[in-house]
OpenMM code with the backbone's topology and positions (N, CA, C; nanometers):
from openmm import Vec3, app, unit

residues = "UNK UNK UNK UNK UNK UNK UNK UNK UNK UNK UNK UNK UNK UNK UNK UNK UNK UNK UNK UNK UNK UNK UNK UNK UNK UNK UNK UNK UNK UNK UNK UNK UNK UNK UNK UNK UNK UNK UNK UNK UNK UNK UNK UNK UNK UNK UNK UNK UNK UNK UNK UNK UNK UNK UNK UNK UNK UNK UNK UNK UNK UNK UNK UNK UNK UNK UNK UNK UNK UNK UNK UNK UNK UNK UNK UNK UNK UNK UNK UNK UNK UNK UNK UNK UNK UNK UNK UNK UNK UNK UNK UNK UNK UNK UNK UNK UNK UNK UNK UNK UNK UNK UNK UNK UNK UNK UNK UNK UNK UNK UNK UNK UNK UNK UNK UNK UNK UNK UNK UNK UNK UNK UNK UNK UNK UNK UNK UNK UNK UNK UNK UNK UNK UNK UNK UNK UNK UNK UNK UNK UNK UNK UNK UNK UNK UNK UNK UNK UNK UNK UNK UNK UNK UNK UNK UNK UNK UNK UNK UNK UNK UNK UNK UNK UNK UNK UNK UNK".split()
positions = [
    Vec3(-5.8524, -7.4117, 7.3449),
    Vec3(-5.8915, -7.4537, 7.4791),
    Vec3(-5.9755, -7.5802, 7.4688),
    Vec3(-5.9023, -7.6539, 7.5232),
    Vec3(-5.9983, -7.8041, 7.4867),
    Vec3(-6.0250, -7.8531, 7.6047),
    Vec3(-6.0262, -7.8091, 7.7267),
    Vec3(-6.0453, -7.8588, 7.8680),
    Vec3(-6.2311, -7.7991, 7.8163),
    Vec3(-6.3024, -7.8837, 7.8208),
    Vec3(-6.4516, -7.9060, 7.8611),
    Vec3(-6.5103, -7.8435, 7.9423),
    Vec3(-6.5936, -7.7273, 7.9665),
    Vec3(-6.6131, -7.6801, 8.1048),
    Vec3(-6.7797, -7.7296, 8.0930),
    Vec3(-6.8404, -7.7558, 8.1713),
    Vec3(-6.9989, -7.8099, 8.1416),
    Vec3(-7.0964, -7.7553, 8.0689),
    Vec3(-7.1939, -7.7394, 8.0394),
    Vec3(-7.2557, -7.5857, 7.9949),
    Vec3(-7.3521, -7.5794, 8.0707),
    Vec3(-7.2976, -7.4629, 8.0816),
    Vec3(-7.3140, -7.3878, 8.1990),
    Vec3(-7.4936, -7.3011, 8.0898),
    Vec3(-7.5651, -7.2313, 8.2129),
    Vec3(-7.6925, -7.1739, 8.1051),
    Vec3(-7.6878, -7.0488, 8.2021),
    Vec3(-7.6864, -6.9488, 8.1296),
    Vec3(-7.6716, -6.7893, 8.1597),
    Vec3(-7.8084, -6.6759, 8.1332),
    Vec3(-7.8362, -6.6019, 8.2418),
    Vec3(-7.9080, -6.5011, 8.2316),
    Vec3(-7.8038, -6.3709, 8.1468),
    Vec3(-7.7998, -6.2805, 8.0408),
    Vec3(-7.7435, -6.1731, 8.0285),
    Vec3(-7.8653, -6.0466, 8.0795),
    Vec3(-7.7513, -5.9317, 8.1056),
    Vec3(-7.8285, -5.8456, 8.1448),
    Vec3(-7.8672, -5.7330, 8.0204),
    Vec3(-7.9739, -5.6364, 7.9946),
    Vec3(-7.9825, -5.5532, 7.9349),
    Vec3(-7.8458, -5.5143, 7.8465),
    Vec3(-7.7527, -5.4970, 7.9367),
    Vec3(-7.6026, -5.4199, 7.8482),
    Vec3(-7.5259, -5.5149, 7.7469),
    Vec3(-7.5719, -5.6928, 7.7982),
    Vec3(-7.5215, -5.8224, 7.6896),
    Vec3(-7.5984, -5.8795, 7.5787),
    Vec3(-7.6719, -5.7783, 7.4759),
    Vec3(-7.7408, -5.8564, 7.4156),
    Vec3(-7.6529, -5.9264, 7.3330),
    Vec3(-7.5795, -5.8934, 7.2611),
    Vec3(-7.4796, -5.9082, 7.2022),
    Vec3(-7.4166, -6.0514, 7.2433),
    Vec3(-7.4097, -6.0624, 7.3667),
    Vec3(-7.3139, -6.1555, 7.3921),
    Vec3(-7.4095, -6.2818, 7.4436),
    Vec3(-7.5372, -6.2316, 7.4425),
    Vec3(-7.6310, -6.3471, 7.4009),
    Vec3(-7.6482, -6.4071, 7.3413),
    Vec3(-7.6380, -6.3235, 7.2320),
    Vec3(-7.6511, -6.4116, 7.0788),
    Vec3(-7.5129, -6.5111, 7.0610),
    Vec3(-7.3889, -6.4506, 7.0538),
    Vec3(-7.2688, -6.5414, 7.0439),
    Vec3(-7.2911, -6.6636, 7.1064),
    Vec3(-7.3543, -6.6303, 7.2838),
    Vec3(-7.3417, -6.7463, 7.3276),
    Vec3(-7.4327, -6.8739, 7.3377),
    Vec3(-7.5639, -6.8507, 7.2408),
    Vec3(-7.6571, -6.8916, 7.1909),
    Vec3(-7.5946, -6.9584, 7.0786),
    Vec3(-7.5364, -6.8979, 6.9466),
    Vec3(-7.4434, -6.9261, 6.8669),
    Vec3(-7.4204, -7.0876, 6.9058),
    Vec3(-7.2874, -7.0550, 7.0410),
    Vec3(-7.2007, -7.1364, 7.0513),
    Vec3(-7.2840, -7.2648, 7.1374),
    Vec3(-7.4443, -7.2680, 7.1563),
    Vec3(-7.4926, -7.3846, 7.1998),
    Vec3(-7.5041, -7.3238, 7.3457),
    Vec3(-7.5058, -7.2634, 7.4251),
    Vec3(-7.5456, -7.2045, 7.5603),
    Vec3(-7.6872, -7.1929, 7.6151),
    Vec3(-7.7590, -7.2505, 7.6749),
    Vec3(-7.8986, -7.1886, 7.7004),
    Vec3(-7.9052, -7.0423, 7.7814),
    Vec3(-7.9110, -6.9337, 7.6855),
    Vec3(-7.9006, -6.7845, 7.7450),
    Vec3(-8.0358, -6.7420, 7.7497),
    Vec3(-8.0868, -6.6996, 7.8539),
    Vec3(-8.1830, -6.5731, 7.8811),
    Vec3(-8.0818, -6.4398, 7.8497),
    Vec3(-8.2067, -6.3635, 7.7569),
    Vec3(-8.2291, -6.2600, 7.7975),
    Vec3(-8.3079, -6.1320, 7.7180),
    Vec3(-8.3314, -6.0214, 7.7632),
    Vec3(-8.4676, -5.9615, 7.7497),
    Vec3(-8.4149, -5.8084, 7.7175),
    Vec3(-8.4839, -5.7495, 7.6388),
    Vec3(-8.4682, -5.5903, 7.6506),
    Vec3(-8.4953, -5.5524, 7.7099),
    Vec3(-8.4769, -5.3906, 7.7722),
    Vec3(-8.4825, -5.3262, 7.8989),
    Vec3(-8.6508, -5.2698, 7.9347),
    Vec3(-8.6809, -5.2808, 7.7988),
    Vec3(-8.8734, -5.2942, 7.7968),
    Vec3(-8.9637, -5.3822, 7.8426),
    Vec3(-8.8991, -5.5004, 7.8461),
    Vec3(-8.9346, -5.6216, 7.8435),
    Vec3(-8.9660, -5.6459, 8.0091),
    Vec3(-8.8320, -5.6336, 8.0683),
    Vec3(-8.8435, -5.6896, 8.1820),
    Vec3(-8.7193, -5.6070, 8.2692),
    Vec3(-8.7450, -5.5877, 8.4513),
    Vec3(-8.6963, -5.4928, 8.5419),
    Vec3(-8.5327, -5.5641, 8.5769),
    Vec3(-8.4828, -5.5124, 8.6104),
    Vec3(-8.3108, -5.5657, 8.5949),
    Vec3(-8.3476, -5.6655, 8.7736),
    Vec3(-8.4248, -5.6291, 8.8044),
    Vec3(-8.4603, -5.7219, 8.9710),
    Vec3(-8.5038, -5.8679, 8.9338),
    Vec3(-8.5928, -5.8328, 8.7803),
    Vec3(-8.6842, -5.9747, 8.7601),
    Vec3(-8.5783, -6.0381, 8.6799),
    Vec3(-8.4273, -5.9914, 8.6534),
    Vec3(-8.3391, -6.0399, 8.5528),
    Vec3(-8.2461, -6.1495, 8.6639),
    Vec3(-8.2233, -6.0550, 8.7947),
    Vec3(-8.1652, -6.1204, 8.8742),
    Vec3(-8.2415, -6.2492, 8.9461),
    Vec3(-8.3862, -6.2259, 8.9996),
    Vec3(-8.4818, -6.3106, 9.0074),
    Vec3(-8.4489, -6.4235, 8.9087),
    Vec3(-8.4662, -6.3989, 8.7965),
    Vec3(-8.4902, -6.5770, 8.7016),
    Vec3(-8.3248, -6.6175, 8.7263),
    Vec3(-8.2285, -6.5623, 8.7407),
    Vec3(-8.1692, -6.5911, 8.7417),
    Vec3(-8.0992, -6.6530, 8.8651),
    Vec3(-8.1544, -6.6582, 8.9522),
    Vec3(-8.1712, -6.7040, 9.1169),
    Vec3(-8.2800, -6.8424, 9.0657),
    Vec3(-8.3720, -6.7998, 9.0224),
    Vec3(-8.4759, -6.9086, 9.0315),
    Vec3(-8.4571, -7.0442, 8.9647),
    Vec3(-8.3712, -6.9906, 8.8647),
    Vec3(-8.2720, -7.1079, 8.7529),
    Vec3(-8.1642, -7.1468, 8.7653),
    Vec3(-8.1265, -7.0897, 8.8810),
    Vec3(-7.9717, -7.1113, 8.9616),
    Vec3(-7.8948, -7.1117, 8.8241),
    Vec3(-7.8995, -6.9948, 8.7277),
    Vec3(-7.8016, -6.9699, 8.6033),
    Vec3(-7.6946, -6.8952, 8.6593),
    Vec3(-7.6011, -6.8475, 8.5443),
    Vec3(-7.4778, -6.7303, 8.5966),
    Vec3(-7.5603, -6.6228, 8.5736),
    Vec3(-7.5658, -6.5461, 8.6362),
    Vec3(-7.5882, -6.4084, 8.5428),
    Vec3(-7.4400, -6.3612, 8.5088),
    Vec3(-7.4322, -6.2283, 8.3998),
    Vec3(-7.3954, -6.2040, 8.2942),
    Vec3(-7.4248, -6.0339, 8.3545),
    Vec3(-7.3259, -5.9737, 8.3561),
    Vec3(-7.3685, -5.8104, 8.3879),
    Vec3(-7.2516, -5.7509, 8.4034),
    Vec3(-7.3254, -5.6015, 8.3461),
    Vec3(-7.1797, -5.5030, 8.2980),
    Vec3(-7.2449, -5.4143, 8.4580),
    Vec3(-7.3294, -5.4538, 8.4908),
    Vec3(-7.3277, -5.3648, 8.5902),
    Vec3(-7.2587, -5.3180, 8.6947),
    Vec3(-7.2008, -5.2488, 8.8197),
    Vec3(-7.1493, -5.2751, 8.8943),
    Vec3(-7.2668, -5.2475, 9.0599),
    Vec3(-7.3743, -5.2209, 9.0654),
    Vec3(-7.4498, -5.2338, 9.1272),
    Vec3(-7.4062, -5.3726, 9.2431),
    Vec3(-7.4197, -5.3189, 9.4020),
    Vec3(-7.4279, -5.4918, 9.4585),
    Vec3(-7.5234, -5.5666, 9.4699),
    Vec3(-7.5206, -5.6847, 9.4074),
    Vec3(-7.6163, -5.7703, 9.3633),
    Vec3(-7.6074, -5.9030, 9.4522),
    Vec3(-7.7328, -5.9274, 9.5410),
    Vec3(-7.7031, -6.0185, 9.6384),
    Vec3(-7.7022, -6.1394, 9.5557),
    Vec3(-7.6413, -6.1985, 9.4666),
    Vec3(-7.6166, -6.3692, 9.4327),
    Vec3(-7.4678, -6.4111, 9.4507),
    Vec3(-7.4880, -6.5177, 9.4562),
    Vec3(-7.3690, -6.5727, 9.4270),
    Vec3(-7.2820, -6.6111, 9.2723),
    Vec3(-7.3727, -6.6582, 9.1882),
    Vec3(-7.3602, -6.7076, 9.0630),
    Vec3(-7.3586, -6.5707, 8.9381),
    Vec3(-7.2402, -6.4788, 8.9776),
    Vec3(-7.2589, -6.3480, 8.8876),
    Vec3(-7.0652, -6.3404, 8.8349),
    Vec3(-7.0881, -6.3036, 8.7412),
    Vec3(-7.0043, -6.2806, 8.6250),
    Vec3(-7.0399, -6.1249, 8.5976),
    Vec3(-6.9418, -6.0264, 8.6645),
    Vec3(-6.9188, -5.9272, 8.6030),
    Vec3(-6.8336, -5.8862, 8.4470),
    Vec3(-6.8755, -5.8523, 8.3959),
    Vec3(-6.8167, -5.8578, 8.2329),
    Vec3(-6.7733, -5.7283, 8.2304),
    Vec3(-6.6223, -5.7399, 8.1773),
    Vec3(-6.5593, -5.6011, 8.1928),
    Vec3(-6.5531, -5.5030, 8.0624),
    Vec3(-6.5621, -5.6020, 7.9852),
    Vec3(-6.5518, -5.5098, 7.8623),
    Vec3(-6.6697, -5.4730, 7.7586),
    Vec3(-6.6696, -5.4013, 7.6819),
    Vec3(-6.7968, -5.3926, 7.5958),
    Vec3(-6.7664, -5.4437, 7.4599),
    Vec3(-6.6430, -5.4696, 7.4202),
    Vec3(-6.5907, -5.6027, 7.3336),
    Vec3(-6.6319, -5.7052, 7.3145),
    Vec3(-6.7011, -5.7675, 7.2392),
    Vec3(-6.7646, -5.8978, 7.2328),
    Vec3(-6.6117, -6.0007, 7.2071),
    Vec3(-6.5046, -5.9892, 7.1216),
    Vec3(-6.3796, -6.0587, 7.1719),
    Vec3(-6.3254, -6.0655, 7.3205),
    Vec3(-6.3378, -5.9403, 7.3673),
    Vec3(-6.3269, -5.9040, 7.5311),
    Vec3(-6.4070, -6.0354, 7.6282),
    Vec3(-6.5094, -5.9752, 7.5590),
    Vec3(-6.6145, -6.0925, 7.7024),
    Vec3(-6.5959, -6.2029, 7.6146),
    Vec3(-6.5922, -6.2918, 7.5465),
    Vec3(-6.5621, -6.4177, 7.5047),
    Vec3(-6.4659, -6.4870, 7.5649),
    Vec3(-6.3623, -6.3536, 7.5503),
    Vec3(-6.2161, -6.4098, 7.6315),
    Vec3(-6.2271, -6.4155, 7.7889),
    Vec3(-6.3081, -6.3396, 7.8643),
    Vec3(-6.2741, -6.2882, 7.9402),
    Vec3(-6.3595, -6.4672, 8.0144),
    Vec3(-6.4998, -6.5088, 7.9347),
    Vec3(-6.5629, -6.6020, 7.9605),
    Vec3(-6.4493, -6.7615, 7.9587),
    Vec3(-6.3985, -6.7202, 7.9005),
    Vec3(-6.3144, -6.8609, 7.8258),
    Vec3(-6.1725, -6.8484, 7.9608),
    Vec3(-6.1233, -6.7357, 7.9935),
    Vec3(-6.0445, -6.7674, 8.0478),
    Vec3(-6.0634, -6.8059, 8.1610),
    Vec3(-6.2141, -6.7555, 8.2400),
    Vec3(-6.2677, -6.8168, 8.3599),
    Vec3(-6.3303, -6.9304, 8.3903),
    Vec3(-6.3662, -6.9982, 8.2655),
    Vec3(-6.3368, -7.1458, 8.1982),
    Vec3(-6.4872, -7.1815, 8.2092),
    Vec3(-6.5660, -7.0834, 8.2128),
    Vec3(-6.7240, -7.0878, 8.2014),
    Vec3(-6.7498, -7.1208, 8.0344),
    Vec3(-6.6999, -7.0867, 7.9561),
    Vec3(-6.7059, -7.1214, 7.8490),
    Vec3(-6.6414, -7.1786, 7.7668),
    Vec3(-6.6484, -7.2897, 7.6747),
    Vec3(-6.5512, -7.3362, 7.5360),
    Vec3(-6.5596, -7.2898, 7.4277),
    Vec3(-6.4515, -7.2350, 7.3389),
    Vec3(-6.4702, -7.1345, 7.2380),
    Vec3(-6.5041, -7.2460, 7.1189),
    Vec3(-6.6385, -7.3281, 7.1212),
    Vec3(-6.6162, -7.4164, 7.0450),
    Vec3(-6.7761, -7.4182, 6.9645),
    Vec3(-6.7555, -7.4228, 6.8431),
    Vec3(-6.9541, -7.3868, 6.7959),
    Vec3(-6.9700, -7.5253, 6.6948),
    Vec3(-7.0449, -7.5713, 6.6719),
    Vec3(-7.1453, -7.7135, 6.6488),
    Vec3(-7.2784, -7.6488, 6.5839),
    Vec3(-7.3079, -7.6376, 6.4575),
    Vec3(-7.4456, -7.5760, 6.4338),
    Vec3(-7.5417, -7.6937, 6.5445),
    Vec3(-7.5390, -7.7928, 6.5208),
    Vec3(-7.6116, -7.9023, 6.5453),
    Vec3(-7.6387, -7.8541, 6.7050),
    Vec3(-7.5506, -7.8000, 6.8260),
    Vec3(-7.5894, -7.7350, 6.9449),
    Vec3(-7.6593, -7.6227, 6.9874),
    Vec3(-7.6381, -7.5353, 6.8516),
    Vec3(-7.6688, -7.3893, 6.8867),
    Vec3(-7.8015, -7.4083, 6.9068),
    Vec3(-7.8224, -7.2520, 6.9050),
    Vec3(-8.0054, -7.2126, 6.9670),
    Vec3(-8.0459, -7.0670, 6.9017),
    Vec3(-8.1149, -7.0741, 6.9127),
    Vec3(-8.1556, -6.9562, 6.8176),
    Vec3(-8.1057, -6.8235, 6.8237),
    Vec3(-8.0516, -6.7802, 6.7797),
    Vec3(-8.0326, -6.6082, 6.8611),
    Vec3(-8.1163, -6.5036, 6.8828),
    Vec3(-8.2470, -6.5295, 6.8769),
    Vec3(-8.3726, -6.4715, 6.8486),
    Vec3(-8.4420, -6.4929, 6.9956),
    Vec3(-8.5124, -6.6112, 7.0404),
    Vec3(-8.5696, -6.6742, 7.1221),
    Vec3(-8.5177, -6.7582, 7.2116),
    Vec3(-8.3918, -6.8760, 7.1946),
    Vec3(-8.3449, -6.9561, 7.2645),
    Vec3(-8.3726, -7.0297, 7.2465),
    Vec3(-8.4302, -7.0411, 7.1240),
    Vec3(-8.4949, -7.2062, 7.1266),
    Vec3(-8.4184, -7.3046, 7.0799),
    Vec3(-8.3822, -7.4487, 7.0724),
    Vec3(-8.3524, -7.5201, 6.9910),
    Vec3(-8.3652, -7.5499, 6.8908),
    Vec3(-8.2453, -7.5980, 6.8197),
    Vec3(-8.2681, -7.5921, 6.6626),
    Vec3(-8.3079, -7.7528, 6.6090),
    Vec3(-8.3784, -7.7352, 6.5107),
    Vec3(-8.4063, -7.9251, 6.4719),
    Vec3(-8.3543, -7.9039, 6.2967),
    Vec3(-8.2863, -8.0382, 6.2813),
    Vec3(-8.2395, -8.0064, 6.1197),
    Vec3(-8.3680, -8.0501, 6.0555),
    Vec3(-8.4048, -7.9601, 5.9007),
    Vec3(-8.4849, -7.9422, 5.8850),
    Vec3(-8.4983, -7.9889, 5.7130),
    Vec3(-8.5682, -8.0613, 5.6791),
    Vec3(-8.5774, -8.0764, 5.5341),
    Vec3(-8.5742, -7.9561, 5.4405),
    Vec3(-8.4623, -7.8942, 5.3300),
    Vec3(-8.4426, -7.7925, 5.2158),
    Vec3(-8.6063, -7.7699, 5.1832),
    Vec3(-8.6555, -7.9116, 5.1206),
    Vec3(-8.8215, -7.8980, 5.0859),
    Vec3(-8.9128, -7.8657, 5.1817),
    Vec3(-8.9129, -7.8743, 5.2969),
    Vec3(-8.9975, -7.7767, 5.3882),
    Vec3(-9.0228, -7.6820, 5.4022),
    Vec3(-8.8866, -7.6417, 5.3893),
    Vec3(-8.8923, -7.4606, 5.3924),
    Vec3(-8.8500, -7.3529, 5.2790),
    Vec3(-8.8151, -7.4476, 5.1678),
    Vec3(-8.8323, -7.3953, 5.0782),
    Vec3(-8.8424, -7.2322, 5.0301),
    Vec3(-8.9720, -7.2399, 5.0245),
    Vec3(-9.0664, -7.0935, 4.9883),
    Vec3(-9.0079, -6.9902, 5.0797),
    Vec3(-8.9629, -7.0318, 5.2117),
    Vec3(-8.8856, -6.9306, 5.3044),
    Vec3(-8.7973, -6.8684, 5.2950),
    Vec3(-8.7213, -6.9261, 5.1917),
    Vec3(-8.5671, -6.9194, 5.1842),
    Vec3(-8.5210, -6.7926, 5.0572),
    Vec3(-8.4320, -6.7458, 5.0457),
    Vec3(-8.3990, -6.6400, 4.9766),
    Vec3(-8.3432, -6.7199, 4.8421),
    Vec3(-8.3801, -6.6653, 4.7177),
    Vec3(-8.3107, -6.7603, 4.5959),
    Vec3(-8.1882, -6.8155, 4.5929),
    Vec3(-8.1244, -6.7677, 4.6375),
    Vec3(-7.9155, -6.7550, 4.6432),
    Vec3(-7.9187, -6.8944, 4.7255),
    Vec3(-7.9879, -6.8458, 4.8531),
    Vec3(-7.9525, -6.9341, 4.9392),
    Vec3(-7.9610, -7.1274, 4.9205),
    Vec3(-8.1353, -7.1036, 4.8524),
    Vec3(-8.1960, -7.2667, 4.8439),
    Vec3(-8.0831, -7.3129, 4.7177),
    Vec3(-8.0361, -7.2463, 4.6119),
    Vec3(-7.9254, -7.2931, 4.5115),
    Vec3(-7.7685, -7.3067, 4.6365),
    Vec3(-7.7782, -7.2593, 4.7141),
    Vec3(-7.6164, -7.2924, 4.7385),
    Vec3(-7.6406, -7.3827, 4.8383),
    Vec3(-7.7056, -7.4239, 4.9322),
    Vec3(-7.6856, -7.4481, 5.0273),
    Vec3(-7.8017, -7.6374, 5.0869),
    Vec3(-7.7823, -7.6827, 5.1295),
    Vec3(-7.8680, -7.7892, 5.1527),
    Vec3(-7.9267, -7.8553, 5.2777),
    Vec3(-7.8380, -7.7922, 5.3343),
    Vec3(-7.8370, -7.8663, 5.4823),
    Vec3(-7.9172, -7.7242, 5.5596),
    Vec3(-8.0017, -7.7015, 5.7064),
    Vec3(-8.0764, -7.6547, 5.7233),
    Vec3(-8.1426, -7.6764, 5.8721),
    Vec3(-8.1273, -7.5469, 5.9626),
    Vec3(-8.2117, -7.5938, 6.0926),
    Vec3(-8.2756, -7.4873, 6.1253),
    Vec3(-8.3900, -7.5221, 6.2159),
    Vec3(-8.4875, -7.4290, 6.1888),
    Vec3(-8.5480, -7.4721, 6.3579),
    Vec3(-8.5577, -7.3074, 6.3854),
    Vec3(-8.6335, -7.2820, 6.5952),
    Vec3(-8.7168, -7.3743, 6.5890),
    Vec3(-8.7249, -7.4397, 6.6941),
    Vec3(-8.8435, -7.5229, 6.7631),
    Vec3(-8.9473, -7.4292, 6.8097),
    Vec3(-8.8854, -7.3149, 6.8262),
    Vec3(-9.0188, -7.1904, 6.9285),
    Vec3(-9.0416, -7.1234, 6.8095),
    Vec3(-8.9996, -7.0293, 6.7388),
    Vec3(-9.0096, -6.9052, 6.6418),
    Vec3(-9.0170, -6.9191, 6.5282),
    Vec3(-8.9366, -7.0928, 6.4976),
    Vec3(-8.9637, -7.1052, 6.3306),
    Vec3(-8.8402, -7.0584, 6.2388),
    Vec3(-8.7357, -6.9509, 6.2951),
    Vec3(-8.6439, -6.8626, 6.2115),
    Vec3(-8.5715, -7.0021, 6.1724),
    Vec3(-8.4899, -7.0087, 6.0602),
    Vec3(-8.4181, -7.1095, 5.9794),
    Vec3(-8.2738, -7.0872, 5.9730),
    Vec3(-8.1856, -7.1301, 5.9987),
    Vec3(-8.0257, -7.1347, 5.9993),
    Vec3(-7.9572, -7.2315, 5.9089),
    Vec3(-7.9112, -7.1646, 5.8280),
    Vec3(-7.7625, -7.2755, 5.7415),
    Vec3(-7.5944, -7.2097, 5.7765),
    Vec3(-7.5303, -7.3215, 5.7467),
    Vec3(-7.3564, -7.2639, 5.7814),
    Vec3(-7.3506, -7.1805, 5.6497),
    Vec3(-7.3750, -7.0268, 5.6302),
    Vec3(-7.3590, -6.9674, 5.5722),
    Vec3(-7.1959, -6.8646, 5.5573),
    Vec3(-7.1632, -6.7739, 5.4967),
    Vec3(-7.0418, -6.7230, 5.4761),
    Vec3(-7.0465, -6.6280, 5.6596),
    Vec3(-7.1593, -6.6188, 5.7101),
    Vec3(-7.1148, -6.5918, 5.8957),
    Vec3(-7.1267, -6.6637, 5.9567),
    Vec3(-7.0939, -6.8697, 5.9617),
    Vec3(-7.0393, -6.9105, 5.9811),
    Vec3(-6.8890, -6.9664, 6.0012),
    Vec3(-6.8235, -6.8715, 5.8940),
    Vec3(-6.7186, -6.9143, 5.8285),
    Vec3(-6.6579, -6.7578, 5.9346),
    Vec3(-6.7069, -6.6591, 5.9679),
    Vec3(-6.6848, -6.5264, 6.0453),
    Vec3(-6.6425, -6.5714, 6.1953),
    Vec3(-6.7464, -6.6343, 6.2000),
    Vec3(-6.7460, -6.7069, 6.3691),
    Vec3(-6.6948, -6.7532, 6.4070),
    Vec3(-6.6750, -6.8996, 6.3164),
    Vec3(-6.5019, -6.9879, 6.3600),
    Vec3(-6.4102, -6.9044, 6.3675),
    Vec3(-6.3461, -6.7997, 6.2685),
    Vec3(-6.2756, -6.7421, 6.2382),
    Vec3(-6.2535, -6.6262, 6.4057),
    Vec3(-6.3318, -6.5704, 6.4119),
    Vec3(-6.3198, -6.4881, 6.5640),
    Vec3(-6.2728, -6.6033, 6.6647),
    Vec3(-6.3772, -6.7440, 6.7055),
    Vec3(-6.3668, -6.7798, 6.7875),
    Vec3(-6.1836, -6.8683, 6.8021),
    Vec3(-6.1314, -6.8645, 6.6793),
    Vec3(-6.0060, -6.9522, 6.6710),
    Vec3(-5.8886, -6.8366, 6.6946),
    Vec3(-5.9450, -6.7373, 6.7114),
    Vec3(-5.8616, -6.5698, 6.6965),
    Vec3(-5.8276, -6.5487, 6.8503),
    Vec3(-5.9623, -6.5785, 6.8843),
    Vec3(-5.9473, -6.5474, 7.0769),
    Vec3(-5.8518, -6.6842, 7.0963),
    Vec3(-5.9156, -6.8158, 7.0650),
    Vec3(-5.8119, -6.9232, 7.1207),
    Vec3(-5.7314, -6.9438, 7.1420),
    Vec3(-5.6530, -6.8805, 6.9744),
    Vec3(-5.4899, -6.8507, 6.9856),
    Vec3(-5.4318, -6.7492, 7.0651),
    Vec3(-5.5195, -6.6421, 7.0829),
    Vec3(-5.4407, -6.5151, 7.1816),
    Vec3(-5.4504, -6.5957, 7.3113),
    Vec3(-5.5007, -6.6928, 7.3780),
    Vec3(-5.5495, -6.7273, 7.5232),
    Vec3(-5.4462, -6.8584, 7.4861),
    Vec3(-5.4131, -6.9119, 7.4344),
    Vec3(-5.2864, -6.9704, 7.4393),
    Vec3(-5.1650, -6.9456, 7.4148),
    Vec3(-5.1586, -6.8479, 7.3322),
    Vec3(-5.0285, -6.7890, 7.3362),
    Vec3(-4.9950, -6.6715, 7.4784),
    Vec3(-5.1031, -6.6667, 7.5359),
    Vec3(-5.1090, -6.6353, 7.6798),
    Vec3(-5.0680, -6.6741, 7.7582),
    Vec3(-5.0782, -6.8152, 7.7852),
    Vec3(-5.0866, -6.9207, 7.8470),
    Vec3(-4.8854, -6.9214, 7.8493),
    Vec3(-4.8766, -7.0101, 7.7004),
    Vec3(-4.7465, -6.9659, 7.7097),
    Vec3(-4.6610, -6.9131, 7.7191),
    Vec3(-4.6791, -6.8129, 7.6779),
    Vec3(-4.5780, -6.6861, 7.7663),
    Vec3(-4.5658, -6.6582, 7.9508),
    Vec3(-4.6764, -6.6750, 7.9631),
    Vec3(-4.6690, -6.6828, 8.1055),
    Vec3(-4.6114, -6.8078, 8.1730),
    Vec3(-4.5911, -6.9612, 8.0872),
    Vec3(-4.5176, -7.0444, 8.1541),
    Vec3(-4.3268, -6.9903, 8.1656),
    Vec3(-4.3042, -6.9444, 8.0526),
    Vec3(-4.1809, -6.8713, 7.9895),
    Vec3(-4.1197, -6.8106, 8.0928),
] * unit.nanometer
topology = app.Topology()
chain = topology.addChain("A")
for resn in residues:
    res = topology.addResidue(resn, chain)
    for name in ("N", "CA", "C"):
        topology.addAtom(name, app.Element.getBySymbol(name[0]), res)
């Protein structure tokens, strides 16, 4: 899918953490909170207040406009289900992503900075390096990078070979 859709920045609800993180992953600015954290009213609130999509498995009626019911509990499911409603591009850029932790942005980060942080395996294989602007956590294109493309090129092809069959 190479049609561009803007990026778009999403509230998920309690039931999407999951699909927070992916879409954090893929460079998205996502809210969102555990069910401890914060009331599913104050979820819809920021999400009114930020004029974001929300993101919800709920079926509750929810007075917004900007809501994305998510049908499946499949994280391929809702990827696809995002991509085919063209809210999303199945497309990941370490250099875009955001933390999956906090949301924060990532800044590339000198190997010698963080060093001492890093697990032995890792500082020998690897060189390149970005690290939260908010939390500090550190990211390299590791072997679940190589997972991710791999899913996200999995949905692409099923949503085009979709595509085509249905011109057929």
């Amino acid at each position: 899918m190479k049609n561009q859709p803007h990026k778009a920045e999403f509230v998920c609800d309690f039931m999407l953490g999951k699909l927070a993180r992916w879409l954090r992953i893929m460079g998205y600015d996502t809210l969102y909170w555990r069910v401890s954290q914060i009331s599913f009213d104050d979820v819809i609130h920021q999400a009114k207040h930020e004029n974001r999509i929300l993101l919800t498995r709920s079926k509750q009626r929810i007075p917004y406009n900007k809501i994305i019911r998510i049908k499946s509990t499949n994280i391929k499911s809702q990827l696809t289900q995002l991509a085919q409603e063209h809210v999303i591009s199945l497309e990941i850029d370490i250099t875009k992503s955001r933390c999956t932790e906090c949301n924060g942005t990532l800044k590339r980060t000198e190997k010698n900075e963080i060093l001492s942080k890093l697990p032995p395996k890792t500082a020998e294989h690897f060189d390149t390096f970005f690290q939260c602007t908010k939390c500090g956590k550190i990211y390299w294109e590791g072997r679940h990078w190589i997972r991710i493309r791999h899913t996200l090129l999995e949905i692409e092809e099923k949503l085009h070979a979709h595509l085509e069959n249905k011109m057929v």
